[in-house]
C-alpha positions in Angstrom: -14.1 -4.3 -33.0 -12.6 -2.6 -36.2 -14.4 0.0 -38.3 -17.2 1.4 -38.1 -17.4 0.9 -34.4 -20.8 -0.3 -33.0 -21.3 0.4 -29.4 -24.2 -1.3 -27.1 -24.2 -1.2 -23.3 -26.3 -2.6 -20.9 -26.3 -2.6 -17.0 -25.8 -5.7 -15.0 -26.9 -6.5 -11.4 -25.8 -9.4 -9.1 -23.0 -10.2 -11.8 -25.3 -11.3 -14.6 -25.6 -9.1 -18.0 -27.2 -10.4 -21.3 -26.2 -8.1 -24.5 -28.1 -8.5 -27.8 -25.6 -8.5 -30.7 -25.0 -9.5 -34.3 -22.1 -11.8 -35.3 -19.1 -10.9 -35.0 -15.5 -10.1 -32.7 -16.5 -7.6 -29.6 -14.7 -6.1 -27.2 -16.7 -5.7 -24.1 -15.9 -3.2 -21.6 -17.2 -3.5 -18.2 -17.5 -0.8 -16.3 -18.6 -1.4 -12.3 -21.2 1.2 -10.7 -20.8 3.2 -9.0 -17.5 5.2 -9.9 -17.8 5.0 -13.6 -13.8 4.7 -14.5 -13.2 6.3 -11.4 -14.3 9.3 -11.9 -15.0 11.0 -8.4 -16.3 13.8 -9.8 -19.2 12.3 -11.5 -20.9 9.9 -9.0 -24.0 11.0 -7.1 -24.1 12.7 -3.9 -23.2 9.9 -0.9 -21.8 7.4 -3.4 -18.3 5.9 -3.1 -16.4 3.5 -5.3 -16.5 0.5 -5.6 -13.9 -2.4 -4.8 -13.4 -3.3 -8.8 -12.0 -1.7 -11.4 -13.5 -1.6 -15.0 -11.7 -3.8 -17.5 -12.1 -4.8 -21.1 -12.5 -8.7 -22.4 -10.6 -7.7 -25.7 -11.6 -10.5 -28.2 -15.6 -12.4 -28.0 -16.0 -13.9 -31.1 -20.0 -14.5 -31.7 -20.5 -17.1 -34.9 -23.6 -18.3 -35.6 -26.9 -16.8 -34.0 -26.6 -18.5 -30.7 -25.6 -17.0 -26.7 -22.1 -17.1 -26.1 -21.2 -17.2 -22.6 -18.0 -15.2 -21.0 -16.7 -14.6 -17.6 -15.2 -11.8 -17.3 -13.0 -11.2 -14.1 -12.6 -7.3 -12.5 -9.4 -6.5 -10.6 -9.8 -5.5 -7.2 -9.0 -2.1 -6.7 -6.0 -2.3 -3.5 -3.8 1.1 -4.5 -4.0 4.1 -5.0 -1.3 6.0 -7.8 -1.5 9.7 -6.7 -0.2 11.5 -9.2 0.9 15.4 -9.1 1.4 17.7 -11.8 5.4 18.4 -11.8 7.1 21.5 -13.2 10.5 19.5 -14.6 12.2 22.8 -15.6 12.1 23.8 -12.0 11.4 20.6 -10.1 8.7 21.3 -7.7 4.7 20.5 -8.0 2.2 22.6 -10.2 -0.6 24.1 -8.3 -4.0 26.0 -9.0 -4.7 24.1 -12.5 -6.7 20.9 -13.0 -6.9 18.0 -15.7 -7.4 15.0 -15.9 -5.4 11.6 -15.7 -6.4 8.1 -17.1 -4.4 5.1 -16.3 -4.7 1.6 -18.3 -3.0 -1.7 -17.8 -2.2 -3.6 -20.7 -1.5 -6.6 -18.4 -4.9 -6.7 -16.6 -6.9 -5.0 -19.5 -8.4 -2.1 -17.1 -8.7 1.4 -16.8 -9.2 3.6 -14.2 -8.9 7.9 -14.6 -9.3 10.6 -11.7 -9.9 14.6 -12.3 -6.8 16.1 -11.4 -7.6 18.5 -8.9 -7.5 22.6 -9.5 -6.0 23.7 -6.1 -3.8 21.0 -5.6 -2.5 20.2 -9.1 -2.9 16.4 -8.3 -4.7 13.3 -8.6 -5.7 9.8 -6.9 -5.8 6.9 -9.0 -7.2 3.6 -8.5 -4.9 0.5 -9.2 -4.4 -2.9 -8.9 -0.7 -4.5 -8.9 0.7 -4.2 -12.2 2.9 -1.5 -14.5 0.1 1.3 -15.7 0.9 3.7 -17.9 -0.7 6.9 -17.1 -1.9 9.9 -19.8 -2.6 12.8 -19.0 -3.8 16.5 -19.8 -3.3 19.5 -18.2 -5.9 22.8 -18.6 -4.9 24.3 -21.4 -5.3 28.1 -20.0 -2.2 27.1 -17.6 0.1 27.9 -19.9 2.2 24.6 -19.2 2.1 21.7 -21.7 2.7 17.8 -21.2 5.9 16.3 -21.5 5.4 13.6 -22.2 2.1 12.7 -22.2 2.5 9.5 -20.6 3.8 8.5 -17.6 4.1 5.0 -16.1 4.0 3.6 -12.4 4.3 0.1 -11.2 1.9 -1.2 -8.7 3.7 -3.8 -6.1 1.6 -6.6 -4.9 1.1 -5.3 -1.0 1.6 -1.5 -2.2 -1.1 0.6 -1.4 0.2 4.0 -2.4 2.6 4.9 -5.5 3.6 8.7 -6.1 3.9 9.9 -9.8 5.2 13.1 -11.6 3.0 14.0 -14.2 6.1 16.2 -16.2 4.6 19.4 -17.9 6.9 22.5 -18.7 6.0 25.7 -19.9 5.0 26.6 -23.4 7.7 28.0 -25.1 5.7 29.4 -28.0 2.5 28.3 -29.9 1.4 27.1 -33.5 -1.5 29.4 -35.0 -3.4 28.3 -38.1 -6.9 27.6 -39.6 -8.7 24.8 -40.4 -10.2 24.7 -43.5 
């Protein structure tokens, strides 16, 4: 945690993960196989999800040289946001471009993101209950450009499917420069 960042990773199985680290505060990130952050896209042929969603453990504070032991609860993955990329200045869907879409719950301390689809201009999030706030990008070639960039959608307990709007509207102009 802080600056400069140090990242480690190790798989677990059956629940059970030991991390070699230094002292210090962590933030650990778990992140259930297969479905890494819910990315579709990206897990082998035949695999599906998992039930859990990843989430973060925001604050392990390590000492002295000794094991430090944490439990770290995963919400349950019971919705699903779909969200669609919405043309406000005419007020129908966006078609034919892709993205992508990450949602995160403060609340729960998880994370879950979805490609958004190039045909159909939308996307299928996993959730648990709870608010989410959702950003996203659009392809840049589409010409449209996010507005904003975040959108949020609440998760009932006993809801199993939230619609969204992601709001993009066409660029109006462009900013040209060089980097130096």
């Amino acid at each position: 945690k802080g600056e400069p960042g140090v990242y480690n990773f190790r798989t677990f199985k059956g629940g059970v993960f030991d991390l070699p680290v230094i002292t210090g505060t962590y933030r650990l990130a778990v992140v259930p196989e297969p479905g890494i952050e819910g990315l579709q896209a990206f897990l082998p042929e035949g695999c599906t999800s998992g039930p859990y969603l990843a989430t973060t453990q925001p604050n392990v504070a390590v000492d002295t040289p000794e094991t430090v032991s944490v439990t770290i609860p995963l919400p349950r993955n019971s919705a699903t946001i779909h969200g669609q990329l919405w043309d406000q200045a005419v007020e129908q869907p966006v078609t034919g471009w892709g993205g992508q879409v990450m949602g995160w719950s403060p609340a729960l301390q998880t994370w879950t993101a979805a490609k958004i689809d190039a045909t159909s201009g939308g996307a299928d999030l996993r959730a648990a209950p709870g608010q989410w706030l959702l950003a996203f990008h659009v392809d840049p070639n589409s010409g449209y450009v996010e507005r904003p960039a975040v959108a949020s959608a609440t998760v009932s307990t006993g809801t199993t499917d939230v619609d969204v709007h992601l709001n993009v509207v066409k660029a109006a102009a462009s900013v040209h420069g060089q980097v130096l």
